[in-house]
N, C-alpha and C positions, 0 to 999 in steps of 0.2 A: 616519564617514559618507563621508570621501573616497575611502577605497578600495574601496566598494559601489558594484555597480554595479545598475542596475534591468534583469533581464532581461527583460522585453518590450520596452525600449528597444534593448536587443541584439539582438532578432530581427526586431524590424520594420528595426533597419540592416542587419541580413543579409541581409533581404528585399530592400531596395535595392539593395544592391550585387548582387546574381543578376539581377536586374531590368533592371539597366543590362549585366551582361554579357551576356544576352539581348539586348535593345538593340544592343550592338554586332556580337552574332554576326546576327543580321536580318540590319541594314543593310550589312555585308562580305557577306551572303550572298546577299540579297533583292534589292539593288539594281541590282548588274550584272546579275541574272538578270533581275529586271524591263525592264531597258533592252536586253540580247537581245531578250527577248519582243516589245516594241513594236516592235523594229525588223526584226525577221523579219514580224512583222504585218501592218508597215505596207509592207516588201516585195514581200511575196508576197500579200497578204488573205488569207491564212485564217481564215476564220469559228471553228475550234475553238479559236484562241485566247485568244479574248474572254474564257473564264470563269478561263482558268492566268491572265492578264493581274488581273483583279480580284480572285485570290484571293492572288496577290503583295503588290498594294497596302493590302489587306485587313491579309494577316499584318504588314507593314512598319508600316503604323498603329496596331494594335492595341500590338504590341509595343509601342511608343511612347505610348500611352494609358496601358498597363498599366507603365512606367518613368515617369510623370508623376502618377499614382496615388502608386504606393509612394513615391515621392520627397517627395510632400505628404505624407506618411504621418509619414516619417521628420525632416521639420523644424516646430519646436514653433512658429515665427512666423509658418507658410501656411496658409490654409483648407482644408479637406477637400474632395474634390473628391466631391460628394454625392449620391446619385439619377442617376438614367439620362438623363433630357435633357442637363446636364453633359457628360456622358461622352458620350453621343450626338454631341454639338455639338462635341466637342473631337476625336475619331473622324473624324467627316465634314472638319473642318477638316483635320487632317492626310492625309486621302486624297486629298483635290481636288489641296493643298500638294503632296503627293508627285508626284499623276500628272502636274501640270500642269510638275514638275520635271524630268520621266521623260521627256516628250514634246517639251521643248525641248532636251535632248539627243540626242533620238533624231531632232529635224529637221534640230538642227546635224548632225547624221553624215550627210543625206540634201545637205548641200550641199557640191558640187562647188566646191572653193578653186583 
């Protein structure tokens, strides 16, 4: 029995581990691009930014919902993160989290040291 392993326990960690390198390619990817964004935005006002701006924050979340998911997923001592309000509420939380993260670096860069 020791050296059995349960293969659905393999693949939901396999699951994880893709999950979180998603997670990390996002946030190297997403972040800086997000903080361009706002900062050219908040530059120049262009209005056509508005929706690349929330679809950044959007993906950056998700990704991170969906690494917060599998990761419940993958340990036998945390609850299942269950139904869509859940995940709704935990979505919205890290959007606001991010922009409001996005936006105080993009005001720091807007001050004259």
């Amino acid at each position: 029995m020791e050296g059995q392993t349960d293969p659905h326990k393999e693949a939901i960690d396999a699951a994880t581990d893709l999950s979180m390198l998603r997670l990390f390619e996002t946030y190297l990817e997403g972040c800086p691009q997000l903080i361009l964004q706002l900062y050219v935005f908040l530059e120049r006002g262009q209005a056509n930014l508005n929706a690349v701006i929330m679809i950044s924050c959007c993906a950056i979340s998700w990704s991170t919902l969906d690494y917060q998911v599998s990761l419940r997923k993958s340990l036998p001592d945390k609850n299942l993160i269950g139904g869509l309000c859940p995940k709704l509420t935990y979505l919205f939380y890290k959007l606001f989290t991010l922009l409001s993260w996005a936006l105080s670096v993009v005001l720091l860069l807007f001050m004259d040291v």
